[in-house]
PANU-415829 format. One record per residue (C-alpha): residue in one letter; x, y, z. Coordinates in steps of 0.2 Angstrom, whole numbers. Layout:
<pts>
+------+-------+-------+-------+
! resn !    c1 !    c2 !    c3 !
+------+-------+-------+-------+
!    A !     X !     Y !     Z !
...
+------+-------+-------+-------+
</pts>
This chain:
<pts>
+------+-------+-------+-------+
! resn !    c1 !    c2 !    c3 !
+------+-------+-------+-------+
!    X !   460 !   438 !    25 !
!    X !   456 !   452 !    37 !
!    X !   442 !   455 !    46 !
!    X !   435 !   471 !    52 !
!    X !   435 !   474 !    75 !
!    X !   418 !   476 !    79 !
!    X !   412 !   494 !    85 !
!    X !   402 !   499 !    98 !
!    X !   385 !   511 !    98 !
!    X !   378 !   516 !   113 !
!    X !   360 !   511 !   116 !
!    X !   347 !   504 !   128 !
!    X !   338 !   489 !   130 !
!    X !   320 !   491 !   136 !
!    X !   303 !   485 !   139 !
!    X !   289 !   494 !   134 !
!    X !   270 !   487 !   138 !
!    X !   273 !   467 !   131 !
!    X !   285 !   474 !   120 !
!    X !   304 !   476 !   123 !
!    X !   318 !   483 !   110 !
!    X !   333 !   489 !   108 !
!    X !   333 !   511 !   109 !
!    X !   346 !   523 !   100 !
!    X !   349 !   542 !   102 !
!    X !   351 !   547 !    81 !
!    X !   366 !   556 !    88 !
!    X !   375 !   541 !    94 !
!    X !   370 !   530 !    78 !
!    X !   387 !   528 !    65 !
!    X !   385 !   543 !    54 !
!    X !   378 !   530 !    36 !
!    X !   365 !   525 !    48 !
!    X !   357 !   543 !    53 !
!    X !   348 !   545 !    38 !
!    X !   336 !   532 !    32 !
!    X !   339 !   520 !    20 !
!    X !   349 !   505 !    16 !
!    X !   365 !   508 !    29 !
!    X !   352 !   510 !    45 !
!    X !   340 !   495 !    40 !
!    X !   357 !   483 !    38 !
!    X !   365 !   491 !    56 !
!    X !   348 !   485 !    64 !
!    X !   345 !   469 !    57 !
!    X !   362 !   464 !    63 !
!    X !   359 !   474 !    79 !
!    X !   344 !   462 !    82 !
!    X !   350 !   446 !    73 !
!    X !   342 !   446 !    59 !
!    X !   339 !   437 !    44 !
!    X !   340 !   423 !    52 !
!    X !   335 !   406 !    43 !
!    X !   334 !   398 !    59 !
!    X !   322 !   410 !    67 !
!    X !   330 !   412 !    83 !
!    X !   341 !   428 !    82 !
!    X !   353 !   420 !    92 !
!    X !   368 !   432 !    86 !
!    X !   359 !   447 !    90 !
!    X !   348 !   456 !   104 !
!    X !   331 !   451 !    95 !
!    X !   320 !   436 !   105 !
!    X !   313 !   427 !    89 !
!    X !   294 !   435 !    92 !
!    X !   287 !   450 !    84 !
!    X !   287 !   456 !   101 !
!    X !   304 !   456 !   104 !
!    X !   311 !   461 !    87 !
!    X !   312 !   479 !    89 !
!    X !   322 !   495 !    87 !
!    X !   319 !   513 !    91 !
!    X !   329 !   529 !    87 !
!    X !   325 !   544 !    97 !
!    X !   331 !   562 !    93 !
!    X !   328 !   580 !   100 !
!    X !   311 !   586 !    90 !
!    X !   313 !   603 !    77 !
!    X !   295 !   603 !    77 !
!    X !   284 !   615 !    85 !
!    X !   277 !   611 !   104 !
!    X !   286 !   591 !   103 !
!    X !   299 !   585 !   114 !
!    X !   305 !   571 !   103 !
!    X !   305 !   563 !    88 !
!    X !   300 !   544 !    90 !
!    X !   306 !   532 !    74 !
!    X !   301 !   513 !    75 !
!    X !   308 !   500 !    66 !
!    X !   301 !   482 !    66 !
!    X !   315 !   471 !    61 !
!    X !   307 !   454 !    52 !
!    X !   317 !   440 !    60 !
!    X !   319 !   427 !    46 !
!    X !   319 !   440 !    29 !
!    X !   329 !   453 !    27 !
!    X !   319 !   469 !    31 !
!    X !   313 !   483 !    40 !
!    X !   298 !   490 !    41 !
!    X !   294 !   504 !    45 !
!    X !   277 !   506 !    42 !
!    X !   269 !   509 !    57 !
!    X !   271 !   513 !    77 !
!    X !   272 !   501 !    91 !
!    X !   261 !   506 !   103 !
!    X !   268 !   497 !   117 !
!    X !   288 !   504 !   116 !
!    X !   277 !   519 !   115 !
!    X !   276 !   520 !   135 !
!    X !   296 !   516 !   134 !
!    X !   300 !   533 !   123 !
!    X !   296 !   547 !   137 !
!    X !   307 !   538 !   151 !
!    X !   322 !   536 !   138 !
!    X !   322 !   554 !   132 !
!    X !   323 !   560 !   151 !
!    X !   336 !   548 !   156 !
!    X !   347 !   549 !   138 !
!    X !   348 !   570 !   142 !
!    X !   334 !   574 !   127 !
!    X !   323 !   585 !   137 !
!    X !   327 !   599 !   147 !
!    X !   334 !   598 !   163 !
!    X !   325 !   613 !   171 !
!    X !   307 !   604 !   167 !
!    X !   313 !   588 !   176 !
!    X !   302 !   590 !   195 !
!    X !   308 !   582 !   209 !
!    X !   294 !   570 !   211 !
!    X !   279 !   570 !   202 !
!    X !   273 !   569 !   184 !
!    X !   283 !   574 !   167 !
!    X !   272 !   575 !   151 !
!    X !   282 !   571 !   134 !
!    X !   275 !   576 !   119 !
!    X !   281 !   563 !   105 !
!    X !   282 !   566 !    87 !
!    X !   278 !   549 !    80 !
!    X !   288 !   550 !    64 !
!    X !   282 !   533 !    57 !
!    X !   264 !   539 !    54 !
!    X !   264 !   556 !    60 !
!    X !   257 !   558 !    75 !
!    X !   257 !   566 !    93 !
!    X !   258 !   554 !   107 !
!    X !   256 !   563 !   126 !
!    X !   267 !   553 !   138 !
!    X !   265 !   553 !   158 !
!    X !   281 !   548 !   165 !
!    X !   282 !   549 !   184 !
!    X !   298 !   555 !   193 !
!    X !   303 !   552 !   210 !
!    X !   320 !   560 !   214 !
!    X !   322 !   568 !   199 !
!    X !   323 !   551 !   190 !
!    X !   311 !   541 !   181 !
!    X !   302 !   530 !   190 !
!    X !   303 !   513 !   184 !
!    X !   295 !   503 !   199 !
!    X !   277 !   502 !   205 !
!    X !   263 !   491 !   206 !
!    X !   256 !   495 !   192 !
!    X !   249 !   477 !   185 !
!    X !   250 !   473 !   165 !
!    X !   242 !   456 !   159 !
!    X !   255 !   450 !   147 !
!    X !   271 !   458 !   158 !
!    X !   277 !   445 !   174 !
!    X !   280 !   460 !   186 !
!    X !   273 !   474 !   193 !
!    X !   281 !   492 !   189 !
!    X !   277 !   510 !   185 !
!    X !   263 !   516 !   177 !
!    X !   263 !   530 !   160 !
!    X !   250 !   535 !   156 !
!    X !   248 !   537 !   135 !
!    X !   236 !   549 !   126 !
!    X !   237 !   543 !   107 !
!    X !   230 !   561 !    99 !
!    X !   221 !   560 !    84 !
!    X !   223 !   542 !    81 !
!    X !   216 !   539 !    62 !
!    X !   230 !   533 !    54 !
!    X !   235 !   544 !    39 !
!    X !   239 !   531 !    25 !
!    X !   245 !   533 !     9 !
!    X !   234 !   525 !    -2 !
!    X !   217 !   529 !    12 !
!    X !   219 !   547 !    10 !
!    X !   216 !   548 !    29 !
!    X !   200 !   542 !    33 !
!    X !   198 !   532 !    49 !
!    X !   186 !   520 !    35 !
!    X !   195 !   522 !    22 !
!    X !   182 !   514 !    12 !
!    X !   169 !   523 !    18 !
!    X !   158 !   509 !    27 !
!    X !   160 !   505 !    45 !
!    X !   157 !   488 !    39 !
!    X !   161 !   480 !    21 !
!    X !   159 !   463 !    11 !
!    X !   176 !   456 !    10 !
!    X !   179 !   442 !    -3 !
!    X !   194 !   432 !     0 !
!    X !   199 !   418 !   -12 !
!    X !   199 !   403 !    -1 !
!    X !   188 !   410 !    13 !
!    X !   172 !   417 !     5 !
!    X !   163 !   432 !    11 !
!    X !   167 !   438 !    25 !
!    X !   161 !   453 !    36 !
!    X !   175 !   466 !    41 !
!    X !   179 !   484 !    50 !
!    X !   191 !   490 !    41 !
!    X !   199 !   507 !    51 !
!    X !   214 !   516 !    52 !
!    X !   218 !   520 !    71 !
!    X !   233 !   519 !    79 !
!    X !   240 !   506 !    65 !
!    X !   227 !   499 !    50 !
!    X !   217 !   487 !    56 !
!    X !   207 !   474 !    51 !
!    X !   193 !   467 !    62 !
!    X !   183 !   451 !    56 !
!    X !   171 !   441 !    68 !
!    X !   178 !   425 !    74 !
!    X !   164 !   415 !    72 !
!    X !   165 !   418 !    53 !
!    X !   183 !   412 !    51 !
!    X !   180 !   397 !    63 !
!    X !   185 !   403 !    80 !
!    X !   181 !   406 !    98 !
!    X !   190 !   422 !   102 !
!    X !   194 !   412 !   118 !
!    X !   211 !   405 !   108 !
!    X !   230 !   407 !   114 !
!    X !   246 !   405 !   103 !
!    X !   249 !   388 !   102 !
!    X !   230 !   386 !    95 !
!    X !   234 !   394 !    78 !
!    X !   253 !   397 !    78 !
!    X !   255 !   379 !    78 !
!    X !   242 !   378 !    63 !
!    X !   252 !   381 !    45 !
!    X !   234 !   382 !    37 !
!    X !   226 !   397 !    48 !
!    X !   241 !   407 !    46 !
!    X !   242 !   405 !    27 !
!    X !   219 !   411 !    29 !
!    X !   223 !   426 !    40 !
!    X !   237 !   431 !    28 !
!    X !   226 !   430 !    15 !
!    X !   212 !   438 !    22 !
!    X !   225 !   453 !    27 !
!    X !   233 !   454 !    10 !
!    X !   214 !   457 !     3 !
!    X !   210 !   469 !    17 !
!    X !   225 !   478 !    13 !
!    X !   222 !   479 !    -5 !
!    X !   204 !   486 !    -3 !
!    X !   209 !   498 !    12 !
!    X !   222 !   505 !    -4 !
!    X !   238 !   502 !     7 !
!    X !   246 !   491 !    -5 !
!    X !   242 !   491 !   -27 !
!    X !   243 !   473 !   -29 !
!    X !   244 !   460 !   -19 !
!    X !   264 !   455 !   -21 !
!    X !   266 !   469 !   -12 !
!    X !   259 !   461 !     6 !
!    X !   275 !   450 !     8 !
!    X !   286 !   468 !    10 !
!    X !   272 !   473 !    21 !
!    X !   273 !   462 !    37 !
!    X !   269 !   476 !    50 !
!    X !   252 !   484 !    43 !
!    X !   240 !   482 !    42 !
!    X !   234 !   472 !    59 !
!    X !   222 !   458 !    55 !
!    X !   211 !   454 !    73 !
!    X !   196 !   443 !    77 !
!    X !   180 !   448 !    89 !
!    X !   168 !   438 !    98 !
!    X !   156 !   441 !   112 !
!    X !   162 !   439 !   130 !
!    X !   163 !   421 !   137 !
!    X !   175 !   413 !   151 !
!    X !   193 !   407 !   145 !
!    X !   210 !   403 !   154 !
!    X !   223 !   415 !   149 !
!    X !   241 !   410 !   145 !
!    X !   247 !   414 !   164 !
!    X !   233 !   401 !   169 !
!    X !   221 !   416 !   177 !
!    X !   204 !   415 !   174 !
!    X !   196 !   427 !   164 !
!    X !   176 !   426 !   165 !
!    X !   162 !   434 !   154 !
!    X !   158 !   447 !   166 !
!    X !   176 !   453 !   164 !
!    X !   176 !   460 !   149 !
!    X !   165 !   469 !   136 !
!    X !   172 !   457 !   121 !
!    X !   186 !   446 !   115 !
!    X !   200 !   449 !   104 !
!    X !   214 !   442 !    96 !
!    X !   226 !   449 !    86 !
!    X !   238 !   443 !    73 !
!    X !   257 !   453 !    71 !
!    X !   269 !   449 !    60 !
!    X !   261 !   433 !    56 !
!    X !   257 !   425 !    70 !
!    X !   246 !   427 !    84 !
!    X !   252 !   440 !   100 !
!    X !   254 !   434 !   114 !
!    X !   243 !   449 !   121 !
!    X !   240 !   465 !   112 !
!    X !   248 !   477 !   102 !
!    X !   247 !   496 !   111 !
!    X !   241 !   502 !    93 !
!    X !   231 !   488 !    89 !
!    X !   223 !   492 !   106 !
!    X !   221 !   508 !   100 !
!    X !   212 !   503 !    84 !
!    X !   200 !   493 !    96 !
!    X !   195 !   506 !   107 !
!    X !   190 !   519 !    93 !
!    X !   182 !   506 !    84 !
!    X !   172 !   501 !   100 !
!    X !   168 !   519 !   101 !
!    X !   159 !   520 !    85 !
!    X !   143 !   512 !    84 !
!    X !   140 !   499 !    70 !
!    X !   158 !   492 !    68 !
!    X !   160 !   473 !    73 !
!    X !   170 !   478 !    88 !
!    X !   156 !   486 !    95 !
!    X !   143 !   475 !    90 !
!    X !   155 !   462 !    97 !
!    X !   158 !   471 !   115 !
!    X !   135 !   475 !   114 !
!    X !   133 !   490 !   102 !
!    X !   130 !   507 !   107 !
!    X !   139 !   521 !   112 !
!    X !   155 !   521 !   124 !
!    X !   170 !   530 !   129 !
!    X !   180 !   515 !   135 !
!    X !   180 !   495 !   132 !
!    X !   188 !   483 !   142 !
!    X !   194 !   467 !   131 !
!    X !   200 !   450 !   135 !
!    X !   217 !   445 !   125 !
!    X !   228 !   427 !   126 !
!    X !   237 !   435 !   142 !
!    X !   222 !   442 !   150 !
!    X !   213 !   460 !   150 !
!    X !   219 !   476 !   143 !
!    X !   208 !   494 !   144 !
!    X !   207 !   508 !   132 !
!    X !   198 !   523 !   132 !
!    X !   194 !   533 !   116 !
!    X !   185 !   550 !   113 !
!    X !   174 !   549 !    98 !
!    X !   162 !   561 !    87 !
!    X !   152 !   563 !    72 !
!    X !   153 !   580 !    63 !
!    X !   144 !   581 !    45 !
!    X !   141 !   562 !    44 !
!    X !   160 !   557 !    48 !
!    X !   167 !   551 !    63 !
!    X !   182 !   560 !    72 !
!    X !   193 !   552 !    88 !
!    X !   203 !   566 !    95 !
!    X !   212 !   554 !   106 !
!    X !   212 !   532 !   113 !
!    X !   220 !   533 !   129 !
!    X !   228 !   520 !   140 !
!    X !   241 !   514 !   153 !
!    X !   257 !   503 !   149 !
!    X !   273 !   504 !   159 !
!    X !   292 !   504 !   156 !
!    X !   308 !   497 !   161 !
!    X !   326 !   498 !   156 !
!    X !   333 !   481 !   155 !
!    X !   352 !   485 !   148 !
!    X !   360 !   501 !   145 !
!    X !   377 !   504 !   138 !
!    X !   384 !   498 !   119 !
!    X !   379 !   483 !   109 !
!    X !   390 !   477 !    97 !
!    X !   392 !   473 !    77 !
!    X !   407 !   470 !    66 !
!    X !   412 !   485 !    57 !
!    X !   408 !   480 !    40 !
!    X !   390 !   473 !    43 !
!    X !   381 !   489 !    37 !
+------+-------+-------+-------+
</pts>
C-alpha cells in the first residue's frame, strides 16, 4: 500500500491577544485550498489536528482550547482604501468542522504585523521607526479593523512592555479601532438589537425566564446576569468547565438566544454553530483572585464578566466579545451597563478569570436607534514559529 510524502506550506505561528494560531498567505495555500469549501476546511483541520476524539490535538499545531485552535488566511485586499483581507477559521478540536462564522478579535492584533513582515503591504509606506496603520478587511463579517503596528528599524516591533492580563509576558502594544462594530448577521438584518429591545424576556426550557442583552457587536452576543443563572461573576475555569451540567444550561441558554436573535431557524442548527453567537455573564464589581493568583478588587473595575467560547469558559476574553462589552456598556439600559452602574460612558474597564481588560466604544442615538462607529482597545502580537508546517499529501 502506498502512502502519499507529506508537503509542506509556508505559514506562521503566532499569538495574538490570549489567542495564538496558525497564519497563511492565500498565495502560499495548495491551489484546492484557495477557495472556500471542503478542500480548505480538511487542509486546516489536519493543520491544527483535528477531529480529534481525544481532544488533545496532539498530531497537529492546535492546543486543545478554543483559544489555541485557530487559522488565519491573509491576502492582498481588491478592495477600495483596505490593505488586507483578513479570513478566520475556528477549527472545533473534537468534530469535524470549521467555522467560520465570525472574527477573533484577539489574532486581530496579530493580522497587521504579519501582512508587513509576509511582503503584503507596500514597502515604501514602511517608516523607519514609528507607527504603520493597517486597514483590514474582515472577510468573516465584513468589517474594517484599523491596526496600529509599531516599527523600530523598519521591522515590526514585537517587544515591549506592554502588560495583557491573560498573556505571561510583556511585548508590543497595537492598537485596534474595530469600526462600525454591529455585526451584520444573516437572519438579524443588521441591527446591533436585533430584536429591537435593549433587554428581552428569554425563556429557556430548563432554566426559566431569564433577562438578556441580546447585541450584535464585534461577534453576537449574548449577555445574561449572573445572579439569575446562579453565579458570582468572580468564577475561573475549572468552576464550570469541570461542571457537565452548567455547560449543557449555557448551551441551552445560547442555542435559544441564538434562535430568537434569527441566527439559526431551528435549534439543530446550534450544534454546526459553535463559534457564534457568544453567550457571557455580568455581575456588579466585587474582589476575586484571578487565575495568575493577582488580586483584583471591586474598585478595579466597573463590572465582571465571564464568557463562554466554544463551549467552555475562556480563560480571559475574547477581543470581539470585548468588543460586544464595551458597546453594550455604552448604551444605557443594557445589562452590561446596569452591571458596570448605568449611565452613559465611552469606556468600561471589566474583570475577567485572568484579570482586567479595557475597551473603549464610541456610541450614539439617531431617530431612536443606537449607532457605534467604533470599540477600541489594545492587544499585542508575537510571532512564535515561522516557516512550513506539514500534512500528508492526501489529507485534503
Amino acid at each position: 500500500m502506498s502512502h502519499k510524502p507529506q508537503i509542506k506550506i509556508p505559514a506562521t505561528y503566532l499569538r495574538g491577544g490570549t489567542s495564538k494560531g496558525v497564519f497563511f498567505r492565500l498565495q502560499d495555500l495548495p491551489e484546492a485550498a484557495q477557495q472556500p469549501g471542503v478542500a480548505r476546511d480538511k487542509l486546516l483541520m489536519r493543520v491544527i489536528g483535528s477531529p480529534d476524539p481525544y481532544g488533545k490535538q496532539i498530531d497537529g499545531m492546535g492546543g486543545a482550547t478554543s483559544s489555541t485552535s485557530k487559522t488565519v488566511i491573509v491576502a492582498k485586499s481588491s478592495r477600495p482604501d483596505h490593505d488586507v483581507d483578513y479570513l478566520f477559521g475556528q477549527v472545533a478540536i473534537d468534530k469535524a468542522f470549521v467555522d467560520w462564522s465570525g472574527n477573533c478579535g484577539n489574532l486581530s492584533a496579530a493580522v497587521g504585523p504579519f501582512a508587513i513582515s509576509g511582503g503584503l503591504i507596500d514597502p515604501s509606506r514602511i517608516p523607519e521607526n514609528g507607527v504603520l496603520t493597517v486597514r483590514i478587511w474582515q472577510a468573516n463579517i465584513g468589517k474594517t479593523i484599523v491596526a496600529h503596528v509599531p516599527i523600530t528599524n523598519g521591522q515590526v516591533q514585537e517587544t515591549g512592555d506592554f502588560e495583557l492580563d491573560g498573556v505571561t509576558f510583556p511585548a508590543a502594544e497595537v492598537q485596534l479601532e474595530f469600526l462600525d462594530p454591529a455585526a451584520e448577521e444573516e437572519g438579524a438584518g443588521g441591527a446591533m438589537f436585533p430584536t429591537g429591545n435593549l433587554v428581552d424576556d428569554l425563556e429557556v426550557p430548563g432554566v426559566g425566564k431569564l433577562k438578556a442583552t441580546m447585541i450584535n457587536a464585534g461577534i453576537p452576543t449574548i449577555f445574561v446576569n449572573a445572579e439569575a443563572i446562579g453565579y458570582t461573576g468572580t468564577e475561573l475555569q475549572d468552576a464550570i468547565n469541570s461542571d457537565a451540567e452548567a455547560l449543557k444550561k449555557f448551551e441551552t441558554i445560547r442555542a435559544y438566544g441564538a434562535l430568537r436573535m434569527g441566527l439559526i431557524k431551528n435549534l439543530d442548527e446550534i450544534a454546526t454553530r459553535q463559534h457564534t453567537p457568544k453567550i457571557a455573564f455580568v455581575a456588579k464589581p466585587v474582589g476575586y483572585t484571578a487565575s495568575s493568583g493577582k488580586r483584583v478588587e471591586a474598585g478595579d473595575v466597573d463590572l465582571l464578566v465571564r464568557a463562554m467560547s466554544m463551549g467552555k469558559l475562556h480563560h480571559a476574553m475574547m477581543g470581539t466579545a470585548a468588543v460586544a462589552i464595551g458597546t453594550a456598556a455604552a448604551i444605557p439600559g443594557t445589562l452590561v451597563n446596569l452591571a458596570a452602574g448605568g449611565g452613559e460612558r465611552n469606556a468600561v474597564r471589566f474583570g475577567h478569570p485572568s484579570g482586567t481588560l479595557r475597551v473603549g466604544a464610541e456610541a450614539r442615538r439617531e431617530g431612536g436607534e443606537w449607532t457605534v462607529t467604533k470599540a477600541i482597545m489594545s492587544r499585542s502580537a508575537r510571532v512564535l514559529m515561522e516557516g512550513a508546517v506539514r500534512v500528508p499529501g492526501d489529507a485534503f
